[in-house]
N, C-alpha and C positions, 0 to 999 in steps of 0.2 A: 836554111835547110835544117831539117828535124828528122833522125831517122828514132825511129821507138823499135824496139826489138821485145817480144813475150813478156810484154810488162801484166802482170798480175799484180788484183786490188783486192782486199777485202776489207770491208768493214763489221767487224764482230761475226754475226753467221752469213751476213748479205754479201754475197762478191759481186763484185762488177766488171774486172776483166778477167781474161784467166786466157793466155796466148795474144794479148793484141802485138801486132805489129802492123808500122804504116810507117812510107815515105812523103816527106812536103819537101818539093824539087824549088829550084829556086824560079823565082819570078811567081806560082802557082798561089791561086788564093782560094781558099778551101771555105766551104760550109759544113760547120759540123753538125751533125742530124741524132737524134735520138729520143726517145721518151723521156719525159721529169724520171730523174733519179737514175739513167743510163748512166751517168758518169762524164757527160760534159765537163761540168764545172771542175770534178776531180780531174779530169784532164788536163783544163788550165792550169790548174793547180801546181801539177806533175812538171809540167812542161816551164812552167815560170822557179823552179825549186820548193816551193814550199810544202811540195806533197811528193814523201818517198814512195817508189810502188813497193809490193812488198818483194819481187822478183822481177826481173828484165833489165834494160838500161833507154834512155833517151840522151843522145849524142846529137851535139850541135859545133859548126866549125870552129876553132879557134878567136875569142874575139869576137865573134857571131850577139850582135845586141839585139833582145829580145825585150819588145815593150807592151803593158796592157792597159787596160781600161779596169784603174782601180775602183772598184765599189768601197769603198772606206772615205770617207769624207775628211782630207787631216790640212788644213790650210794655214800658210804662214805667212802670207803677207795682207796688205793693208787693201791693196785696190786688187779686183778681178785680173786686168791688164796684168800686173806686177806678177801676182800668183803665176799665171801660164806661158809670160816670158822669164819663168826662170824654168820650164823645161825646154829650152832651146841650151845648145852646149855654149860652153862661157867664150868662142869664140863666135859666138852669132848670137849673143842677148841683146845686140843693137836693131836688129831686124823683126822687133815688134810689130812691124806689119802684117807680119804673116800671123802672128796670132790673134789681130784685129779681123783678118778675113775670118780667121777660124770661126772666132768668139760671135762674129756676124749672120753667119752658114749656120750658126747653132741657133740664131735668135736672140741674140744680144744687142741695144744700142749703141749709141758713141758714148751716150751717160753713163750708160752700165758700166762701163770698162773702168770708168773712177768710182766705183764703189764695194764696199768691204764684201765679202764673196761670202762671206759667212750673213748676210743679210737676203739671201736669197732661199728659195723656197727647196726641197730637197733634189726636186726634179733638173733642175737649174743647177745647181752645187754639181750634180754628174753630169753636167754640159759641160761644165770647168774642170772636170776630171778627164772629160774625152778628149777636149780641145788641147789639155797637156798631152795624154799619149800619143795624140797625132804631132805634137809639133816635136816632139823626142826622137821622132823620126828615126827609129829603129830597124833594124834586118827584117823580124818577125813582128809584126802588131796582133796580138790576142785581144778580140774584143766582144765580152761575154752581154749579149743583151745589148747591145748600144740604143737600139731603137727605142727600149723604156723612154718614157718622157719626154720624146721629140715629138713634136707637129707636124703633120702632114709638106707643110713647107720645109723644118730646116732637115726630114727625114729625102726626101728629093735634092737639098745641097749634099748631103752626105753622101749617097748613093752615088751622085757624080764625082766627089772629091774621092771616092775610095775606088772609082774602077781608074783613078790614074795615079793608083797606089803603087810605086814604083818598086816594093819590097815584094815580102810574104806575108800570106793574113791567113787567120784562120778566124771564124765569126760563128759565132753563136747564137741565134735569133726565132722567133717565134714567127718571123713575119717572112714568109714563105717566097713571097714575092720580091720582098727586096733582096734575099738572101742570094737568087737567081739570078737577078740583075749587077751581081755585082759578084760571085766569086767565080771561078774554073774548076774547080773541082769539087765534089762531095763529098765529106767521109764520114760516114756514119756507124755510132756504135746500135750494136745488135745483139741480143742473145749473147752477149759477154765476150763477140767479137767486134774487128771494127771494118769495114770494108771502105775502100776508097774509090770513085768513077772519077773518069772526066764526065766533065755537065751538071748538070741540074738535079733537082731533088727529085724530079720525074723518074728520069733515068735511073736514079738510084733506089728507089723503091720498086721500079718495075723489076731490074737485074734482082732481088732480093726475092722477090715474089716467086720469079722462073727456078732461081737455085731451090728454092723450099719444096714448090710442086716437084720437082725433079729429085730432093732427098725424100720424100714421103711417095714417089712413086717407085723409088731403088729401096725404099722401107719397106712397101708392100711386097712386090715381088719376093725380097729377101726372107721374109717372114711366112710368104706361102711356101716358098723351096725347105723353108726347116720344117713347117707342119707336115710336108709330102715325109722327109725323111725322118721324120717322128716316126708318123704313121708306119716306116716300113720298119722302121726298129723297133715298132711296138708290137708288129705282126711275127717279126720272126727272129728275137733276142731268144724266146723259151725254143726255138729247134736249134740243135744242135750241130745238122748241116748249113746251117744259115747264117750259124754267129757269128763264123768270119768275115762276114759280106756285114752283118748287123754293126761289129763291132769296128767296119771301116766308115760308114756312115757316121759312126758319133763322134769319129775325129773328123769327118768331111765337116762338120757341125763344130765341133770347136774352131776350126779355120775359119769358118764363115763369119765366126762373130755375131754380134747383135747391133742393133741400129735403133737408138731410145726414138720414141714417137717424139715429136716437136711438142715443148707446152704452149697453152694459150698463150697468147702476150692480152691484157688489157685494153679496150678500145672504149670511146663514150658510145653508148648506145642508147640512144631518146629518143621519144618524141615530142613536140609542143601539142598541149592538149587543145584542142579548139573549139572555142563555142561560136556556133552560126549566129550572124547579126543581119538580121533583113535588111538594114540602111545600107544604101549605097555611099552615105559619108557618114562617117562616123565619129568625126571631129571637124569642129571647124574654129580657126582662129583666126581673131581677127584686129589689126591693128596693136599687137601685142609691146606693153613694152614694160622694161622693169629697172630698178633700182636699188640695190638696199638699203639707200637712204630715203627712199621716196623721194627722190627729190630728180625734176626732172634731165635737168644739165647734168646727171651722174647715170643720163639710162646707160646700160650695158649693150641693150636691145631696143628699138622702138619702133612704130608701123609695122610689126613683121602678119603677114597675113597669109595663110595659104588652109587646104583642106585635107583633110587624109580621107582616103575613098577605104573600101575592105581590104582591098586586095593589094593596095601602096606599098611602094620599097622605098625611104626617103632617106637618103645619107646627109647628117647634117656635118658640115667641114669647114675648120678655118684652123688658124695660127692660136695657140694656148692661151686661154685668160680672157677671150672672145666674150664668152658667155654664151659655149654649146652645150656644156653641162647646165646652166641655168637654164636655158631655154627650154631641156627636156625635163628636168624639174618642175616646171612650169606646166608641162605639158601631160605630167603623173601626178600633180597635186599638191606636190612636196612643198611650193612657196608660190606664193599668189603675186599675180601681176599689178602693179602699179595701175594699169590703164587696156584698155580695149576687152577681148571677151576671150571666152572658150566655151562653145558648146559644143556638147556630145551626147550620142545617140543613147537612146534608155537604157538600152541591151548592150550597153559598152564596159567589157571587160580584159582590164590594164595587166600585163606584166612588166614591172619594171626591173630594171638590170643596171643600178649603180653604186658607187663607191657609199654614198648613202646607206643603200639596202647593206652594201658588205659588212658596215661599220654596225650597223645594228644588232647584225647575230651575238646572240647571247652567249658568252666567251664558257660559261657553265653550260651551256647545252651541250647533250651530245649530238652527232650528225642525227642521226633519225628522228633524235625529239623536236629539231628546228625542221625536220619535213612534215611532221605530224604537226606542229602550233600553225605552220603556214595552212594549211586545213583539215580542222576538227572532224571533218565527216569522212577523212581517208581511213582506209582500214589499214590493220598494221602488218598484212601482206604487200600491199600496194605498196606502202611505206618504204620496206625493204626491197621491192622491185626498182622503184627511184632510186634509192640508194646504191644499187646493183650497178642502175644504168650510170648514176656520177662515179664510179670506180672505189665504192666505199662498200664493198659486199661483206658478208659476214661481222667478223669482228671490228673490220674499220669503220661500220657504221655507228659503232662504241665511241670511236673519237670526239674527244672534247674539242671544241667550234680554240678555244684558247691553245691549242697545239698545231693546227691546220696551217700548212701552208698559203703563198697569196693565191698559187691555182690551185690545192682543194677547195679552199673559202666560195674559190670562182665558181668552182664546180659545184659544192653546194647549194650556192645563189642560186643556177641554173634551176636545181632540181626542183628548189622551192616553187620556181617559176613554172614548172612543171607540173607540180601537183595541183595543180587547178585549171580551170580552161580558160582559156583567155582568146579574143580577138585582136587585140593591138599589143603588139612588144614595142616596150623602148629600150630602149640598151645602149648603155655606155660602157662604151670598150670593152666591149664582150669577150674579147680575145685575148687582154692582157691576164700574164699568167700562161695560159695552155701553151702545150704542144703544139707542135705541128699537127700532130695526126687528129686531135681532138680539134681544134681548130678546122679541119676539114669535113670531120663530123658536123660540127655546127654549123657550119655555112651551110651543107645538104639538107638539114633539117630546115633550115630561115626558108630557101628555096622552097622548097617541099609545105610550106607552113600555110593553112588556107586563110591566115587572117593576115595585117597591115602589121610593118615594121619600123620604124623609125631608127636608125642608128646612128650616134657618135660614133666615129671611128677615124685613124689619121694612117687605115691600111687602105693603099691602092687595091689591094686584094680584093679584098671588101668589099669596098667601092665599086668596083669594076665588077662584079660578082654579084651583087644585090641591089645596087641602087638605079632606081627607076628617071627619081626626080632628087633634085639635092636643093638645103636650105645653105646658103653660104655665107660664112662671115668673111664678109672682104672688104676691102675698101674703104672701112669705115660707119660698115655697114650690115646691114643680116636682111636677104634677101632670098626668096625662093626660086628656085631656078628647073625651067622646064627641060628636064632632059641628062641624061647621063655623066658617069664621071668622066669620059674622053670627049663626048660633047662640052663639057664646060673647058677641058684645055682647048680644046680648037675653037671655040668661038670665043673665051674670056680670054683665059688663062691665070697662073699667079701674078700678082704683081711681085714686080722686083724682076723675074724671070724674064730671057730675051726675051722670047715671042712665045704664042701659044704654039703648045702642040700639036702638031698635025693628027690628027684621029687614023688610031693605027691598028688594025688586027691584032690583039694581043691573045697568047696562049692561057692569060690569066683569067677566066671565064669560067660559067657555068660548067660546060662539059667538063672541062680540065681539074674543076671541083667535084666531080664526081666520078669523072676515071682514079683520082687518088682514092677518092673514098672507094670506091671498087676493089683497085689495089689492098685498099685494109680488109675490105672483108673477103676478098682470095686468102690472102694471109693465116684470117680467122678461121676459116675451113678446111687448110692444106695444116693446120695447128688439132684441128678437132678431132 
C-alpha cells in the first residue's frame, strides 16, 4: 500500500507534478499512463527512495518491501541460475526451482542457466534482472517497461505469471494491450496531475476527456458571464447614479475568478504518403533462404515463399533470434539471400522502418536536415510540417539526431519515411519507444494506409489490429500462414503452450484503435 499526498516535482523550469496525490490499496495492480516525459519514470523513482519530490510525502506500511525491475546491469555471480537464486531470501535459496520456471517463462534454456550472465546479449541481461525482481517477491513490484526485449512467446508467459501476482504492482508499458490484460486499475499522470480508475486504459482516457469538455464548457460560460458584466460596467462606471450597482459588479467579478483555457498537449499527427502501384502483387518471393555464412546447414530461413498483393497486412512472428529481422532485410534489400528470388513490381516503392535505418542517422544531423537528405526535392516548408507532425516543431527541429531519445530517433525514422511516397512499408517494431497515445496514432494511419505492410512486431495489439495473413517462425521453421493472428492460436497455436486458443471476440481491434485515437483528437479540440 502506497499513499502519496501533494507531491510536487520540478526539474529546472519544467515541473511535472504540482498536487499529485493517489492511493494503491492492497491487492490492486495499477497501470500507469502518461506521455514520454509525464513523470512515470520520476515516479518510480520517488516511490523506490531515490528521487526526493520537492514538496508532499509518500508513505508506506511498516516493513512494507517494495521491489523493481532494475535497468542497471550490475552482476556477481559466475552462472545465470547462481545470479537469480540469490534474490530469493537466504531462507529459500534452495528453491531454485522456481527461478528455473522464471528464467524459462523469459526464454531461457536448461544450458543457459550454466552460463556466465554477462555473456549474453543486452536484451537477455534484463530478462535476468526481471526474473530477480519477480523472485524477491516483494509487497509492491514496480516494473518500468518490462515488455522491452521480450518475444511474443515469453511476453504471453509473463502476462499470465503477473495476473497471479499475489502483491501490488504498478507497471509501466508501452504496450496497451498487455498492460489491460493484466492490471485493475489506471493511474494516469495528466496536465501535472494524476488521476486513478478502476479498469482499463479506455476508461481512463474516456473519464479525462468528459472532465475536460465539461471544464472548457464551465470555461466558456464563465467567460461570457464576465464579458456581459464588463459590458455593463463599461456602460455605466462614468454615471454617477449607476456606480453603485457598476462598482458591485467588479466585485461580483473578482468572486468569480478566472478559469486558464487548457493548453494543447502534443499528439503525432501523419500521414504515409502513398504512391498508386497498378500491380496487384507487388512482391513476390520465392523459396527464400539465408545464412551468413553462406553455408547451407547454418540457414536461419529456408523454402520461405509467399506474395505481397497492394493492399496486404502481413505480421511476421516468432520467438527472438528466429531471423524475422533478417527476413525483412531481405525483403528491403539491406542483405541478399543465399538462394531462391524476389521479384517486384517496377513501380515498387519501399519504406523501411528498422534498427538498421535508426542506427544510420547521422548523429551530427539536425532533425530537419535528416528529413530533408531522405528527399532532395522537399521543400523546406514541407520539411518543417514533418517535423511538426513527429513532435519536433519549432526549435526542436534544431536537435542534433546525437541527443534524441530511443522514441524521438523513432519518430524521426517515421518522418523520414514519410517524406516520400511509398507503396509497401516494412517495419520492425515500429512501436518500441512510443507512447501509448502515439502508438494509436500509428496504427490509424497503417489502417488508413492505401499501400501493403509487412510488420515485425511481438504486440498482440498489433497483431490483432493489422495483420491480414502472418509469416511464422515456429517449429523450426518460417512458414506463411493464411489468416489472422487469433486464427493461428485456434488452429496452431504456441508450441510449449497447453492448447490452442480458442478464437475469441477481443476489444483489441480496429474500432477500439480508433475510438482512442478519437478520444485524442476530442482532447485536442476541448485544448484549442
Amino acid at each position: 500500500m502506497i499513499i502519496a499526498s501533494n507531491l510536487e516535482k520540478s526539474f529546472g523550469a519544467q515541473s511535472l507534478f504540482e498536487g499529485v496525490s493517489f492511493l494503491i490499496n492492497k491487492g490492486e495492480r495499477v497501470g500507469l499512463v502518461g506521455k514520454n516525459g509525464a513523470g512515470k519514470s520520476t515516479l518510480f523513482k520517488m516511490i523506490l527512495g531515490k528521487e526526493e519530490p520537492d514538496s508532499g510525502t509518500l508513505s508506506a506500511p511498516k516493513g512494507y518491501r517494495i521491489g523493481a525491475l532494475e535497468q542497471i546491469i550490475r552482476f556477481t555471480q559466475p552462472t545465470v541460475l547462481k545470479e537469480c537464486v540469490q534474490a530469493l531470501s537466504p531462507d529459500k535459496q534452495w528453491d531454485q526451482y522456481k527461478a528455473e520456471i522464471i528464467l524459462s517463462g523469459l526464454g531461457f534454456t536448461d544450458q543457459d542457466f550454466q552460463k556466465d550472465p554477462g555473456t549474453f546479449s543486452g536484451g537477455y541481461q534484463v530478462r535476468i534482472n526481471l526474473c530477480k525482481a519477480l523472485l524477491a517477491n516483494p509487497n509492491m513490484l514496480l516494473l518500468d517497461e518490462p515488455t522491452n526485449y521480450l518475444d511474443i512467446l515469453s511476453l504471453r508467459w509473463l502476462r499470465e505469471y503477473l495476473n497471479k501476482w499475489p502483491g501490488e504492482m504498478v507497471l509501466i508499458t508501452h504496450d496497451r494491450d498487455f498492460m489491460d490484460r493484466v492490471t485493475t486499475h489506471t493511474l494516469g499522470l495528466h496536465r501535472k496531475q494524476a488521476k486513478k480508475v478502476a479498469g482499463g486504459t479506455i476508461k481512463y482516457y474516456e473519464q479525462i476527456v468528459q472532465e475536460e469538455e465539461a471544464y472548457e464548457l464551465t470555461r466558456k460560460n464563465l467567460e461570457s458571464k464576465r464579458k456581459e458584466m464588463q459590458a455593463l460596467i463599461d456602460r455605466f462606471k462614468a454615471k454617477a447614479s449607476k456606480a453603485t450597482m457598476a462598482q458591485s459588479r467588479v466585485k461580483m467579478m473578482e468572486k468569480m475568478g478566472t478559469m486558464e483555457k487548457l493548453s494543447t498537449e502534443k499528439n503525432l499527427g501523419f500521414k504515409f504518403n502513398h504512391r498508386p502501384c497498378p500491380g496487384k502483387i507487388i512482391m513476390e518471393v520465392k523459396n527464400l533462404a539465408f545464412s551468413y555464412d553462406n553455408k547451407p546447414e547454418n540457414n536461419i530461413f529456408s523454402e520461405v515463399s509467399f506474395s505481397i498483393g497492394r493492399h496486404d497486412r502481413i505480421g511476421i512472428i516468432g520467438a527472438n533470434g528466429k531471423g524475422k529481422s533478417t527476413l525483412l532485410n531481405c525483403l528491403a534489400g539491406d542483405l541478399s539471400p543465399n538462394s531462391g528470388s524476389i521479384t517486384t513490381h517496377p513501380a515498387l516503392c519501399v519504406g523501411h522502418f528498422g534498427q538498421t535505418n535508426i542506427d544510420r542517422l547521422e548523429p551530427g544531423n539536425q532533425v530537419l536536415g535528416e528529413i530533408l537528405n531522405s528527399n532532395p526535392s522537399l521543400s523546406l516548408q514541407a520539411a518543417h510540417t514533418i517535423c511538426g507532425a513527429m513532435m519536433f516543431s519549432g526549435d526542436l527541429a534544431k536537435k542534433k539526431v546525437s541527443v534524441l531519445s530511443g522514441g524521438e530517433r523513432s519518430r524521426l525514422l517515421l518522418g523520414k519515411i514519410i517524406s516520400h511516397p511509398t507503396n509497401l512499408l516494412l517495419l520492425d517494431e515500429p512501436s518500441h519507444h512510443l507512447d501509448v497515445e502515439s502508438i494509436e496514432a500509428m496504427i490509424e494511419e497503417l489502417n488508413d494506409y492505401a499501400g501493403a505492410v509487412v510488420i515485425v512486431t511481438h504486440s498482440e495489439l498489433l497483431l490483432r489490429t493489422l495483420a491480414q495473413n502472418l509469416i511464422i517462425f515456429h517449429q523450426g521453421r518460417a512458414q506463411f500462414f493464411r489468416g489472422g493472428y487469433d486464427d493461428f492460436l485456434e488452429k496452431v497455436g504456441w508450441e510449449g503452450e497447453a492448447a490452442p486458443e480458442k478464437k475469441v471476440k477481443t476489444k483489441m481491434n480496429k474500432k477500439e484503435a480508433r475510438r482512442l485515437r478519437a478520444l485524442e483528437r476530442q482532447k485536442e479540440q476541448v485544448s484549442q
